[in-house]
N, CA and C of each residue as an Amber inpcrd file, in Angstrom:
protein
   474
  95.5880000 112.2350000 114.8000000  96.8490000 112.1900000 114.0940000
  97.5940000 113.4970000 114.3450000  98.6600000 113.3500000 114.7760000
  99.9050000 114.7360000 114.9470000 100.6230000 115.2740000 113.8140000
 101.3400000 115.9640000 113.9350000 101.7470000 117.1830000 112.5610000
 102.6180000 115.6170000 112.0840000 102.8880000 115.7140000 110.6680000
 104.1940000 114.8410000 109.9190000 105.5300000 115.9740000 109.8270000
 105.9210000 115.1410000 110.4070000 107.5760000 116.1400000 110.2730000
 108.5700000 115.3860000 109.1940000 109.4160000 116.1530000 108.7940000
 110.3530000 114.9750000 107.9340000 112.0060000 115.7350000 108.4600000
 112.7320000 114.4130000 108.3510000 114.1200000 114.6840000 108.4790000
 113.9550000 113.1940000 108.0660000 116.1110000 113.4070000 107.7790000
 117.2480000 112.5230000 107.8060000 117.2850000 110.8450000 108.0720000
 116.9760000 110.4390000 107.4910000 116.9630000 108.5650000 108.6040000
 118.6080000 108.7700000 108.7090000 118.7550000 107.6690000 110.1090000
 120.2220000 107.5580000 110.8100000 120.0550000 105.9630000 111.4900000
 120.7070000 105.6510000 111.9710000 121.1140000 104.6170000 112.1730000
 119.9100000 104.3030000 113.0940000 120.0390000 104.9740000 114.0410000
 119.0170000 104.5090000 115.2830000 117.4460000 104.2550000 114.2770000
 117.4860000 104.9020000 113.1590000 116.0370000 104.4360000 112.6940000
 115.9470000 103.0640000 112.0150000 116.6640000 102.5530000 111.8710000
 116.8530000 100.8800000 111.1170000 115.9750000 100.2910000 111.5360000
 115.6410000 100.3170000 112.7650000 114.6120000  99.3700000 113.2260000
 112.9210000  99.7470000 113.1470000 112.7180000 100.7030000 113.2160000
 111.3610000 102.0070000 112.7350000 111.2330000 101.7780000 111.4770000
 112.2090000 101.6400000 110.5750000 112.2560000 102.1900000 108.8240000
 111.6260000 100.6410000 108.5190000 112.4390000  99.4530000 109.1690000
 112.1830000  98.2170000 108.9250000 110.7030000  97.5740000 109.2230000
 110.1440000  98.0050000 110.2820000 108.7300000  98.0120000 110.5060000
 108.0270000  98.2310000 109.3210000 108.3340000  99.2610000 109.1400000
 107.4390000 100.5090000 107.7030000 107.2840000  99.1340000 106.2610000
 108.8300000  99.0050000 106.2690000 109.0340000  98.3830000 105.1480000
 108.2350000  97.1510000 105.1260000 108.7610000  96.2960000 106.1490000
 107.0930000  94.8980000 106.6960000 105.8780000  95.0600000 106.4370000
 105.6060000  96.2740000 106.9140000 104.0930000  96.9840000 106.9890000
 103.6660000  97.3670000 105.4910000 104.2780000  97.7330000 104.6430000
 104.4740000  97.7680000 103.3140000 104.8110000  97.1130000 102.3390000
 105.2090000  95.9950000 102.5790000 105.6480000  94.9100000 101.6490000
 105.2570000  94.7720000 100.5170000 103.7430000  94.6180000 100.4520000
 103.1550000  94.3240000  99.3000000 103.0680000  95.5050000  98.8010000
 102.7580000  96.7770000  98.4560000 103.4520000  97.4380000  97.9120000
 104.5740000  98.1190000  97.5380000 105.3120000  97.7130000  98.2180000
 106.9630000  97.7020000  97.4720000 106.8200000  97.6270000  96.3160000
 106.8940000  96.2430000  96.0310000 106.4670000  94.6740000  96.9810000
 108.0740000  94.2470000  97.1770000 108.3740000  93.8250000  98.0180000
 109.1730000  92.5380000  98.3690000 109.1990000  91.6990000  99.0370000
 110.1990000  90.1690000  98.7180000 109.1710000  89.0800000  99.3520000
 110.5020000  88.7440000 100.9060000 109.1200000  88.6740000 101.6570000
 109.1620000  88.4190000 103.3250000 109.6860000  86.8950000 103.9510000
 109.2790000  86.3840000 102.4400000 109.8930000  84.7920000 103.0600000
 111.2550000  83.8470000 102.6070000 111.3610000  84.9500000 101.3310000
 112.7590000  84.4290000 100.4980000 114.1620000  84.8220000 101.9930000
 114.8090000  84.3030000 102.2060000 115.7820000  84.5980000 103.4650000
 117.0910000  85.0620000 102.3880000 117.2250000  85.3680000 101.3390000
 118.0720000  85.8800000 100.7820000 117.9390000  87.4310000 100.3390000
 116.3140000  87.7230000  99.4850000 115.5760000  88.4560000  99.5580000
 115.4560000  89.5460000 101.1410000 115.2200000  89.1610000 102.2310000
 115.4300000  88.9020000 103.3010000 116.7810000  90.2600000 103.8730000
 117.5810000  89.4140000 103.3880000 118.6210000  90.0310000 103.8500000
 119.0880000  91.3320000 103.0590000 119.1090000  90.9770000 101.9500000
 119.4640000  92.0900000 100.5240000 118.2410000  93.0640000 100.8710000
 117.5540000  93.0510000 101.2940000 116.4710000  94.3030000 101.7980000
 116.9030000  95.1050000 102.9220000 117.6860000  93.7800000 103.7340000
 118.3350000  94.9910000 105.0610000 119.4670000  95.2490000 105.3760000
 120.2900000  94.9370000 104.2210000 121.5180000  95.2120000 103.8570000
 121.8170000  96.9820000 103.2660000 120.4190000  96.9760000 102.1370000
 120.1840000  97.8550000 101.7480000 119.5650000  98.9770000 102.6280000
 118.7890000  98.8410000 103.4570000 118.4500000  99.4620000 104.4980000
 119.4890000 100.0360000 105.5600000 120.4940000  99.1120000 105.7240000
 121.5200000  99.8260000 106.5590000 122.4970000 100.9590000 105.4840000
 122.8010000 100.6850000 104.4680000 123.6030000 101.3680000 103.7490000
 122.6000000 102.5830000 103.5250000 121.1090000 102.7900000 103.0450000
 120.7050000 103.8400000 103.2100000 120.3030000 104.6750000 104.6720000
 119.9710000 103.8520000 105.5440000 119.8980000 104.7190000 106.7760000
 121.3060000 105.3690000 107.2100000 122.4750000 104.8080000 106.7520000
 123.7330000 106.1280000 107.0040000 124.3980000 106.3420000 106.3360000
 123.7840000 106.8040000 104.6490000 124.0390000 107.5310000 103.7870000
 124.0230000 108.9990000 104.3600000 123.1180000 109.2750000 104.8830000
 122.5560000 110.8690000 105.2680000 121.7690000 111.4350000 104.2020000
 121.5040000 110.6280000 103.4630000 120.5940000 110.9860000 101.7910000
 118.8130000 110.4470000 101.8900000 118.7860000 109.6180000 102.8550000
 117.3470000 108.8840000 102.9600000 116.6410000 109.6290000 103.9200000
 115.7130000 110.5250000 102.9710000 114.3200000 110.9830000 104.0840000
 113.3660000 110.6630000 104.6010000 112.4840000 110.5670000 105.6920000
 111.6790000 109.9340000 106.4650000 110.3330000 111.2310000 106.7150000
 109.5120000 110.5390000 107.1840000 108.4330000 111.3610000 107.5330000
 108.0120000 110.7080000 108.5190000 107.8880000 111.4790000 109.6080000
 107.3320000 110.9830000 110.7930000 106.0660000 111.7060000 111.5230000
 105.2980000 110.8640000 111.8280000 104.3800000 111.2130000 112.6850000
 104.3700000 111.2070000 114.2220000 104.5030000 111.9660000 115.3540000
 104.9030000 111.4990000 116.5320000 106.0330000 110.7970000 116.5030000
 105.6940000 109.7810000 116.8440000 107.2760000 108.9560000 117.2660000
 107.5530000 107.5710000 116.1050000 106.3480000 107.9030000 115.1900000
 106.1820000 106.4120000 114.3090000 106.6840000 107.2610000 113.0180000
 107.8810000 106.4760000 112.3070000 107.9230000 106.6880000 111.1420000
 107.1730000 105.9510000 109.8500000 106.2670000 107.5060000 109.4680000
 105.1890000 106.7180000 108.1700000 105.9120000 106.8080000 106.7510000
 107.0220000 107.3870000 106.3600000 107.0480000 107.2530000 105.1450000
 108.7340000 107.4030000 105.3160000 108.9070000 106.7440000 103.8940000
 110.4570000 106.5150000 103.6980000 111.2340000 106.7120000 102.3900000
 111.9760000 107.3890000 101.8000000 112.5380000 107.0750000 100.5530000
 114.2500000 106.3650000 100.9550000 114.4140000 104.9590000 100.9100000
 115.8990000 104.1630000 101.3550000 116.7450000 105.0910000 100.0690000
 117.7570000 105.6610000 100.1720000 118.3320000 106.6780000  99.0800000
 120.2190000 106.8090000  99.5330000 120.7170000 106.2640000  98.6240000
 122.3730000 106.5230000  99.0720000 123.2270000 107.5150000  97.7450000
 124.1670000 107.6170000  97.9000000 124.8140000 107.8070000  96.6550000
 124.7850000 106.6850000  95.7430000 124.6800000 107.4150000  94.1620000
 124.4980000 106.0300000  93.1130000 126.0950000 105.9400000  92.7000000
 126.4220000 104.2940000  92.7890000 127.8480000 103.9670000  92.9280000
 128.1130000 104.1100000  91.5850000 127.1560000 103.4790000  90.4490000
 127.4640000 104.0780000  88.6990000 127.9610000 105.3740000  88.7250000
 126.9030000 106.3090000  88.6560000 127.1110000 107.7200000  88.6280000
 128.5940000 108.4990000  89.1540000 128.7380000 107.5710000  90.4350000
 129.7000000 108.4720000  91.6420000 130.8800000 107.7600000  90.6980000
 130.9280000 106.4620000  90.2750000 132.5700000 106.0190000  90.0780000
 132.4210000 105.6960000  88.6080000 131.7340000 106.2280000  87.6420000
 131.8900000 105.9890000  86.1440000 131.5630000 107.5690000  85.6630000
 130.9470000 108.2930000  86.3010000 130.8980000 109.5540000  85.2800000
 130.8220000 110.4140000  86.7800000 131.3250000 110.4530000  87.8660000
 132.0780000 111.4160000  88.4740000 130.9060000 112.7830000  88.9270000
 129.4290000 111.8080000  89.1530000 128.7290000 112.4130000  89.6790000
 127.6030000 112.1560000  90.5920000 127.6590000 113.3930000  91.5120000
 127.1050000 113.1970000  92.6130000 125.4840000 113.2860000  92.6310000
 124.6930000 112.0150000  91.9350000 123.7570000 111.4360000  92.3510000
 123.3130000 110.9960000  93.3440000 122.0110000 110.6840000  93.5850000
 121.1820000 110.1040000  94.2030000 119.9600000 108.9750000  93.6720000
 120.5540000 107.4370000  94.3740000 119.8380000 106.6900000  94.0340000
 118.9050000 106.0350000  95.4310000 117.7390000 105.9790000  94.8220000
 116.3610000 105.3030000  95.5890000 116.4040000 103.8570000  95.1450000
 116.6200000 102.6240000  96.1770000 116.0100000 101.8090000  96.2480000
 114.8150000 101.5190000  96.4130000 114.2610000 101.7070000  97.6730000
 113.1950000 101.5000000  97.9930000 112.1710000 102.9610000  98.4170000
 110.8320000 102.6490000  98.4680000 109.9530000 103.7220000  98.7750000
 108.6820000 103.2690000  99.6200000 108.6410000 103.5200000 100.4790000
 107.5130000 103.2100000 101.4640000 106.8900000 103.8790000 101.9690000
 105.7860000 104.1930000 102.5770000 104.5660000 104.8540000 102.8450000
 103.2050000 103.9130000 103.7410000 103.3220000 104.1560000 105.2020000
 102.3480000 103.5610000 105.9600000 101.1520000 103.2660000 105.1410000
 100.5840000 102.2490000 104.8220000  98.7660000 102.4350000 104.4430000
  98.0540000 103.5310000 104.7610000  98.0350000 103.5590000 106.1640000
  97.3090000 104.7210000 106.7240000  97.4610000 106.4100000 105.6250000
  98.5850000 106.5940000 105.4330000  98.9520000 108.0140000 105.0990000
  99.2350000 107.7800000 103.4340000  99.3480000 106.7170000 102.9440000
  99.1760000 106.6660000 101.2590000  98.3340000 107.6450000 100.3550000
  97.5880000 108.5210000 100.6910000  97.2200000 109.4730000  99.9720000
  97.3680000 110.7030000 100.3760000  98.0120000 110.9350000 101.4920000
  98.2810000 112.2170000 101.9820000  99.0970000 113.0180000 101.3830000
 100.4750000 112.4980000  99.8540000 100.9400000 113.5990000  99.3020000
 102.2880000 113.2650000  99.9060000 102.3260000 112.1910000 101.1310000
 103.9140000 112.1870000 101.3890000 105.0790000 111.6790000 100.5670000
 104.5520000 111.0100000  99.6110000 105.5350000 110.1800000  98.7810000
 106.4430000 111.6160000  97.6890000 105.2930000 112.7340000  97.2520000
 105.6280000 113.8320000  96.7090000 106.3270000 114.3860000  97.5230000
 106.2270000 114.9100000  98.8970000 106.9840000 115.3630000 100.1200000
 108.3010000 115.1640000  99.7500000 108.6610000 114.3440000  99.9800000
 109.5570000 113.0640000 100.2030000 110.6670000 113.0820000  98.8080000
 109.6740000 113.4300000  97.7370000 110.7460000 113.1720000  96.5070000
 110.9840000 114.4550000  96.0560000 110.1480000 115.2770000  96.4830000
 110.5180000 116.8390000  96.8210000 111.8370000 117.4040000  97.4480000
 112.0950000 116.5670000  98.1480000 113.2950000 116.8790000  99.0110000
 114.1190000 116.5980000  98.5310000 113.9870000 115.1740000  98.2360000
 115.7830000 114.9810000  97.1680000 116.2380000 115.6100000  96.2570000
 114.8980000 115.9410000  95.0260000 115.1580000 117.1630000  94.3800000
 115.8100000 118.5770000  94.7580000 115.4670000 118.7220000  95.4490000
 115.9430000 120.1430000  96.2390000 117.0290000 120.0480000  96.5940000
 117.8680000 118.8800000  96.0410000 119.3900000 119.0230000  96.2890000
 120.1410000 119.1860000  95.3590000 119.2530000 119.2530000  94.3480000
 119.8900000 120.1070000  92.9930000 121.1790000 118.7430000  92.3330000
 121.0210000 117.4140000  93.0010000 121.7110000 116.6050000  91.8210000
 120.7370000 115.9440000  91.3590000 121.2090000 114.8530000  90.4500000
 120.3220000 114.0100000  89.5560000 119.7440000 113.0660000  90.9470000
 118.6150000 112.4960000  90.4280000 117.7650000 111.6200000  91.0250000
 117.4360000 109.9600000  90.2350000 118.0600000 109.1790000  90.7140000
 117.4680000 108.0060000  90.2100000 116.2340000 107.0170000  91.3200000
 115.5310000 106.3860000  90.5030000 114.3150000 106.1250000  91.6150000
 113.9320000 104.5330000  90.8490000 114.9610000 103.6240000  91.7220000
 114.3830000 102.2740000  91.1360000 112.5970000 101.7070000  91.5460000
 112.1030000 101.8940000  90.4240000 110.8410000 100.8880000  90.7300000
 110.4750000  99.6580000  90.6900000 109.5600000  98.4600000  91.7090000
 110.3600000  97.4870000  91.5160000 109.0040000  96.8530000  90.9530000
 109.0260000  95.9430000  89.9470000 107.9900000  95.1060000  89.4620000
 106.5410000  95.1050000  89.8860000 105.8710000  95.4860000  89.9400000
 104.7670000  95.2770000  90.9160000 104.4580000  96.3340000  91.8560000
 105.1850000  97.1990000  91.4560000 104.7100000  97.8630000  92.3860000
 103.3930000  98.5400000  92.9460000 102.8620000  98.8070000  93.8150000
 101.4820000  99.3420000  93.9610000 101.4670000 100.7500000  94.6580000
 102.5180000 101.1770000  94.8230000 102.5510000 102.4200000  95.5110000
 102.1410000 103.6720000  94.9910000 101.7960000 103.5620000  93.5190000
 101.6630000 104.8710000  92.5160000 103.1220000 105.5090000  92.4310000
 104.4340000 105.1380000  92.8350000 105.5030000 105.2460000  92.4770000
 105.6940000 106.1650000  90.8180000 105.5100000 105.0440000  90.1890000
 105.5510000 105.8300000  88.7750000 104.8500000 106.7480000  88.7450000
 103.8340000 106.9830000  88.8060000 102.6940000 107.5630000  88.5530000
 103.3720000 109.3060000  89.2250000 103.8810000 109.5590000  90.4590000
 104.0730000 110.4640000  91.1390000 105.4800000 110.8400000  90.6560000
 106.5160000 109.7100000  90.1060000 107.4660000 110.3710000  89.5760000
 107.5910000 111.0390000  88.2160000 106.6240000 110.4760000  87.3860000
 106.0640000 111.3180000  86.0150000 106.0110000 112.4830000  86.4820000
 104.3460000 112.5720000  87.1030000 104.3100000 113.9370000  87.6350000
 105.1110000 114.7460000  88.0940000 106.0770000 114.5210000  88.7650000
 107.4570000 115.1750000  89.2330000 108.6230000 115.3730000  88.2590000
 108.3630000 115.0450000  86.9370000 109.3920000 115.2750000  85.5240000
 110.4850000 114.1620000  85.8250000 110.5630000 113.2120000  86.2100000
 110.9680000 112.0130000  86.1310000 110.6020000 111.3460000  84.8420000
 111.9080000 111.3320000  84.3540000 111.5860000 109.9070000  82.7970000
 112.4020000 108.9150000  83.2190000 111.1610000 107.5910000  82.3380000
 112.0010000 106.3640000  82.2300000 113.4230000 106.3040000  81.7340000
 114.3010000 105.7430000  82.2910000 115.9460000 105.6070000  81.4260000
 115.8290000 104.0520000  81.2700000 115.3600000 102.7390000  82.0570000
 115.8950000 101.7210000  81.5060000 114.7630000 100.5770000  81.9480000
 114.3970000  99.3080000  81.7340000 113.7410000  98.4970000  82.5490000
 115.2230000  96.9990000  82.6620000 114.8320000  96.5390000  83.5720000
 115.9520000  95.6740000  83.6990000 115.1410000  94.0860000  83.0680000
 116.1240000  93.5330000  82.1380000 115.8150000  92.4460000  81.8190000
 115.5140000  91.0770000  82.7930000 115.8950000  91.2500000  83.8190000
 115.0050000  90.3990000  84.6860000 113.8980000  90.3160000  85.2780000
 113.4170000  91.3320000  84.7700000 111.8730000  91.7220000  84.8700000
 111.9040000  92.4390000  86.6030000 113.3390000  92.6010000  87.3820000
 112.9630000  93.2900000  88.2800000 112.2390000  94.0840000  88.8130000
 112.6040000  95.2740000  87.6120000 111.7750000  96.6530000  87.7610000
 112.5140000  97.5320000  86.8840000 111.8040000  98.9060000  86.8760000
 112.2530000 100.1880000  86.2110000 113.4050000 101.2320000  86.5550000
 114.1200000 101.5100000  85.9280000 114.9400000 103.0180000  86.4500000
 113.8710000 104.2670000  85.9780000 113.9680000 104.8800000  86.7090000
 113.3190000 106.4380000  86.2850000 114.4150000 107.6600000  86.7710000
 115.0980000 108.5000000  86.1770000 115.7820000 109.4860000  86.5940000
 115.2720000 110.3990000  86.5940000 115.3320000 112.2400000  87.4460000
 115.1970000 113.3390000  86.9820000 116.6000000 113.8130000  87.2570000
 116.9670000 114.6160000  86.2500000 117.9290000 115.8130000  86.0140000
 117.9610000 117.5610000  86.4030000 118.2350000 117.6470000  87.8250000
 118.2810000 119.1780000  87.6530000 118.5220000 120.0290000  86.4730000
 117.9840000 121.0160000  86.3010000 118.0200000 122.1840000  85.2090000
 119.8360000 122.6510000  84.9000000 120.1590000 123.0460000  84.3540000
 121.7340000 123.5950000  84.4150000 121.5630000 125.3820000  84.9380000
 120.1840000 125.4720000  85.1360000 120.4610000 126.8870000  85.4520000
 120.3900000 126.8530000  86.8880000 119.4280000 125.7470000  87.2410000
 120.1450000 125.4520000  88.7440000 121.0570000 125.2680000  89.7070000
């Protein structure tokens, strides 16, 4: 295994990021056979790969880990701030305990705005679990049993 590097997802990675996400499904989880489902996964995928907000971790030439991350359209056009929202979060099998998912949410933090991090029903990724640890609180669960919001808030002395 070669060093993990992380940068930027961009356009040319749509098709790399989308692998990951296949390869990951069931812990997402999302479903592979709904063709509506389907699409709303790579709809979302294109809008975060050229946000310039979604970080990647790569190994060699294979990207193992992903946070899909754009500006949050609530935040940006109801209270006039420059958030960051996570759809999705992925992480090769292979490298699931290596600490990249912390990597990864490390970075967004380090941009000193708020962080929102949808979790989605089912998930198996330890998602929650790593955003606790990271001072992430619950703000909402959605009545369709989708999944969770979890936000963190930079400090104001930051």
């Amino acid at each position: 295994m070669s060093e993990v590097t992380q940068r930027t997802a961009s356009l040319s990675d749509l098709k790399d990021v989308w692998g990951l996400l296949r390869e990951a499904a069931a812990e997402i989880p999302f479903d592979l056979e709904n063709e509506a489902a389907h699409e709303s996964v790579l709809s979302e995928l294109m809008a975060c790969c050229t946000s310039g907000m979604s970080p990647i971790a790569v190994d060699g030439r294979a990207i193992v880990g992903a946070l899909l991350a754009r500006r949050d359209d609530f935040e940006w056009g109801f209270c006039n701030n420059a958030a960051i929202h996570v759809s999705y979060a992925a992480i090769a099998p292979n490298y699931k305990d290596n600490g990249l998912l912390k990597v990864l949410v490390t970075e967004l933090k380090g941009r000193k705005v708020p962080v929102l991090v949808s979790v989605k029903s089912g998930n198996r990724l330890g998602l929650v679990d790593e955003l606790k640890a990271l001072g992430f609180t619950h703000e909402c669960s959605a009545e369709s049993g989708w999944g969770d919001l979890y936000k963190w808030q930079p400090s104001k002395a930051n």
